[in-house]
N, C-alpha and C positions, 0 to 999 in steps of 0.2 A: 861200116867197118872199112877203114883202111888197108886198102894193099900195095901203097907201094910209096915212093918219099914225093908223086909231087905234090905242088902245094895245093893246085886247082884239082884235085881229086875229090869226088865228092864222098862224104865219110856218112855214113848209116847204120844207125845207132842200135843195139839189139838189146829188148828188153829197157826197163827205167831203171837209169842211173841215179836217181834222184831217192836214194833211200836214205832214210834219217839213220847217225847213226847212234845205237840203243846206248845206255846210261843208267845207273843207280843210281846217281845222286839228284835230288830232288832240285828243283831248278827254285835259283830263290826268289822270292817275289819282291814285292814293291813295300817298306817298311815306312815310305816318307811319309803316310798319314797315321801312325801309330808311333806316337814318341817315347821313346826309350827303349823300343824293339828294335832289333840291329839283324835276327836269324830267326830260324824256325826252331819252334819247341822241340820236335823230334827230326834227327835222332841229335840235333849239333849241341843244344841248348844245355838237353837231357844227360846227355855223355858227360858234360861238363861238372854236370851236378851230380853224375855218379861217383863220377871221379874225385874231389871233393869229401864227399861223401864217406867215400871209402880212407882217405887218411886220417879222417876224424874219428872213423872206426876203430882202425890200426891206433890210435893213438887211446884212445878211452879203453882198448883191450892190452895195451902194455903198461896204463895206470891199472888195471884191476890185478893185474900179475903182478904188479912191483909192491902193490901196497894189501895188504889183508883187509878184510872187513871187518870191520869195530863189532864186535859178536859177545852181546853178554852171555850168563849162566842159562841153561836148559830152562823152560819156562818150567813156572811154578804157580800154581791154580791158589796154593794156600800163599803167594807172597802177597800184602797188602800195601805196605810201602812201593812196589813197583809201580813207574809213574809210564804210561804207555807212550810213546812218540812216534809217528809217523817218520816218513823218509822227509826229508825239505822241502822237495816239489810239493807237498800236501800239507804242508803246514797251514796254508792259507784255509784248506777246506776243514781243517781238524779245528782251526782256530771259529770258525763260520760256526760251528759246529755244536760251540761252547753258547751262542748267544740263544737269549728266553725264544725271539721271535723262529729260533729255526732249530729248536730241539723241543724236547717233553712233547706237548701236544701238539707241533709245527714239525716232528721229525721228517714228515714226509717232504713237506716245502724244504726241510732244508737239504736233504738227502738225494730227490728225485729233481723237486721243479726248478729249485736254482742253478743247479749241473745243468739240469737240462738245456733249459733258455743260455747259458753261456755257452756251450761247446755246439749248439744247436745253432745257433747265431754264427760260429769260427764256420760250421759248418756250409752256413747258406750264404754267408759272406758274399763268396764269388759270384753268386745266382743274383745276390741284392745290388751289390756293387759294379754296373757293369759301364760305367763312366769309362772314358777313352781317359780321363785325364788322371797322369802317376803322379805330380807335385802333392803332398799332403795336405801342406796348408789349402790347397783349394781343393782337397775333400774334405771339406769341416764336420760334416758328418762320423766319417767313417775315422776320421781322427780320431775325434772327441770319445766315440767308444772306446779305442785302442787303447789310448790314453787313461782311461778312467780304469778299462778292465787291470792293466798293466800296476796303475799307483792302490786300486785295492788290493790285488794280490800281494803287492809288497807290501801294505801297511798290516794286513792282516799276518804274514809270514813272523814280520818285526813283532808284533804283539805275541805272538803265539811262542817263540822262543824267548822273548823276553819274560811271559809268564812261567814257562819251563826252569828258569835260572833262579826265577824267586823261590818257587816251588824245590827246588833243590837245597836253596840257603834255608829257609825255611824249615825243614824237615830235614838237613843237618843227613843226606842222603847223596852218595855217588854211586854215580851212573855206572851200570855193571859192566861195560867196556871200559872205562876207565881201569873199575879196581881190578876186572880180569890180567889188564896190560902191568899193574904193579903188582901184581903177583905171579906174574910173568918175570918182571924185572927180579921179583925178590928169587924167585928160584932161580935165576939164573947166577945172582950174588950168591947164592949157596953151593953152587955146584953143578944144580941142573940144570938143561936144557931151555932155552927161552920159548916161552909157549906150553912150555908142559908145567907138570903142576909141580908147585913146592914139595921139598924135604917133608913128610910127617914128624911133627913135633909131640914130644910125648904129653900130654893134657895134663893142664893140672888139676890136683886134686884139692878134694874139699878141707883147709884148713880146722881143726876145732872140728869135728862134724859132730862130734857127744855135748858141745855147749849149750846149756841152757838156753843159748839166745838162737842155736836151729831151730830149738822148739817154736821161736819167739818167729822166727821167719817163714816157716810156714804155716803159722797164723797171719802171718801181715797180707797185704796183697800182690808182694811181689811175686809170690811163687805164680802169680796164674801167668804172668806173662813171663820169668826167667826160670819157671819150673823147680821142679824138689829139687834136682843136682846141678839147678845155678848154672846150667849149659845154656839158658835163653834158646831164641829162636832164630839167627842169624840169618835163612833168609829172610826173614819179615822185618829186619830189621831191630832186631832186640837183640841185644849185646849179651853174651854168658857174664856172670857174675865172680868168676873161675876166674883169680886172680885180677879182680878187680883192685885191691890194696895196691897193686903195684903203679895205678894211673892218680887213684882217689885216696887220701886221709880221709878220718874220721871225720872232720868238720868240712870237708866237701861233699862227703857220702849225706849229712844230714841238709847239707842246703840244698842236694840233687834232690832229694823228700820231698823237700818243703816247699821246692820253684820248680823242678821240673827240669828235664834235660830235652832237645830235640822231639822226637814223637812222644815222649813219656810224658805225662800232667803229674802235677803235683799229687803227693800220695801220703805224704807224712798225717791231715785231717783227716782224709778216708781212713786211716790205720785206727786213728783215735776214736773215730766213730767205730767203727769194728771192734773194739774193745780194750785194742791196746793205750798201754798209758807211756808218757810221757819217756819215764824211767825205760818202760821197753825199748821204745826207738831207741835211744841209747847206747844201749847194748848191743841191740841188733846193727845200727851204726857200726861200733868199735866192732862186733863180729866181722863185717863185711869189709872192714878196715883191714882186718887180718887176713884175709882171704887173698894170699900171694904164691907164685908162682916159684 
């Protein structure tokens, strides 16, 4: 210790001065033998990725508020026509799903062991992979897997919605988000509220219902699918027959019979086998001709 200003004084030091002095921040290392590394994982790396992170959040949570979810009608155990569809991301496994080698007696391989081994594999990736080197092409390995898992998930996705559209045209069937959203529209053209339900419109009634040719209709076999009072089964897909006249004449009512419409087969030869004759269809034709609104 110094006591006083000259120079030649000798100074005697108390205690070590030589303390380090403390820091949180982790000291960074040497990155020159790890290429493409530049910082540590935690917390610089990590921060970065939360960060990130988090406006991608904010951003998928101001699409889910801005837009509604495509929501069809309340499920329905007796609808047959409902065709089931997975969310997107699963398209690829719904469509796996369809093939002989991994349903009926393979459900288990297709359900448990092929999940397994693919997200088993994303899983052990890092454990398997522990090459120093990032360029891809000179992981040819771990490429080619990426690579191959990546074009089957697409190619199956593509097939599996492309089979959904045929399956729609086909069966002459929309999707119950769709006709929810035009019946949203049409009540809103009426007056109400969009989203809520339509105006009730007053039903029409059964044209003729003492004609000879009721009699004649249910004997035929339409009644089993559009019923005695011709209301059909609308979610299953079967149309009331309640002002049918107003879409069909007579001689479109007898070709629908005879070819078939959408889900319905042809019915006009089942009739005639059942009993009725030729003259009946007919009638019962021209009846259902009449049946307007």
């Amino acid at each position: 210790m110094a006591h006083g200003p000259k120079s030649d004084e000798k100074i005697v030091y108390v205690g070590d001065s030589r303390v380090r002095v403390k820091t949180s921040r982790p000291v960074q290392p040497d990155f020159s033998a790890y290429p493409g590394k530049s910082e540590v994982f935690i917390p610089n790396f990590l921060l970065k990725e939360w960060m990130v992170a988090v406006v991608v959040l904010v951003g998928i949570l101001v699409l889910t508020m801005s837009e509604a979810a495509p929501l069809g009608y309340p499920a329905d155990p007796t609808n047959t026509a409902f065709i089931p569809m997975p969310d997107w991301y699963f398209l690829f496994m719904y469509q796996l799903l369809k093939y002989p080698y991994t349903s009926e007696g393979y459900l288990i391989f297709g359900t448990v062991a092929i999940p397994g081994i693919a997200f088993g594999a994303l899983l052990l990736a890092p454990f398997l992979d522990t090459g120093k080197e990032r360029r891809f092409y000179r992981r040819p390995i771990a490429s080619a897997l990426m690579l191959l898992s990546l074009v089957a998930a697409g190619y199956l996705t593509i097939v599996s919605w492309s089979h959904y559209q045929h399956e729609l045209k086909d069966k002459n069937i929309i999707p119950e988000h769709i006709k929810r959203e035009q019946e949203a529209h049409a009540a809103k053209g009426q007056g109400g509220s969009e989203g809520g339900a339509p105006k009730k419109q007053a039903a029409a009634s059964i044209v003729a219902a003492d004609d000879p040719a009721a009699e004649i209709y249910k004997k035929s076999t339409c009644v089993a699918c559009h019923g005695g009072e011709l209301k059909g089964m609308p979610s299953n897909g079967v149309p009331a027959l309640r002002g049918v006249g107003d879409k069909h004449d007579k001689a479109a009512i007898l070709n629908i019979m005879k070819q078939g419409v959408g889900n319905m087969t042809a019915q006009y030869d089942a009739n005639i086998k059942g009993g009725l004759t030729d003259a009946d269809m007919d009638k019962l034709a021209d009846w259902l001709a009449r049946q307007k609104k």
